[in-house]
N, C-alpha and C positions, 0 to 999 in steps of 0.2 A: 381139947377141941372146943371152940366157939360155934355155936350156930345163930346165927343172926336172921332174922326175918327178914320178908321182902320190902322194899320200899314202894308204898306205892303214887302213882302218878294218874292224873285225868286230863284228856284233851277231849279239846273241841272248838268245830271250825263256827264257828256263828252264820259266815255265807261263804257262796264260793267266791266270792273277790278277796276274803280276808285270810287271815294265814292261821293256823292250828295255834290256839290258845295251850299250851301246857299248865296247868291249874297244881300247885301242891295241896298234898290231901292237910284240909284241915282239922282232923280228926280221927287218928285211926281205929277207933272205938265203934265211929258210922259205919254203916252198910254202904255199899255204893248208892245204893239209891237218897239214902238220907244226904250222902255230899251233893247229888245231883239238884236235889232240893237248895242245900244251903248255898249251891252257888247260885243258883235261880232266882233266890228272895236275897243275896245281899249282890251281889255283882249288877248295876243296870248291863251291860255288855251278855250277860248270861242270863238276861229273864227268857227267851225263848225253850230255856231246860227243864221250863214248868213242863215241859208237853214229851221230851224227849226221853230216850228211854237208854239203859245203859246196856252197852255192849260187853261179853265175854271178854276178859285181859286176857293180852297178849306175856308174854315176859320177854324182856328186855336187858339184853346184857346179864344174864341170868341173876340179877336179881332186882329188878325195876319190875312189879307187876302194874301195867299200862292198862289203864279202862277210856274206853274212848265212849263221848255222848253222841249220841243221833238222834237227831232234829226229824221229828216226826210232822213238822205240818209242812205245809202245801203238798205232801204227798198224797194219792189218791188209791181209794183199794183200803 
């Protein structure tokens, strides 16, 4: 029997005009939060993720665990 681990994936919409960026994890050694970082400081398209926070994954086809970012500014509260 093989057991294989999850693959995991990040999306993120940058605005609502533009379509879900599907991001591969580049490091699966990081925390989610540390990718969220590293797409923030190397991606210009993803600096708004300095500020965003990361969502609970979903799973996916049962074996894609999906972390989606959310854009925390212009929101108010």
């Amino acid at each position: 029997m093989v057991i294989e681990g999850m693959i995991r994936q990040f999306r993120y919409k940058p605005d609502r005009t533009k379509e879900e960026l599907h991001l591969a994890d580049p490091d699966p050694t990081l925390t989610p939060d540390e990718v969220r970082h590293h797409f923030a400081t190397t991606m210009p398209l993803c600096t708004a993720l300095i500020s965003a926070t990361v969502e609970k994954p979903e799973i996916e086809d049962g074996k894609i665990l999906v972390y989606h970012f959310k854009n925390n500014l212009g929101t108010k509260g």
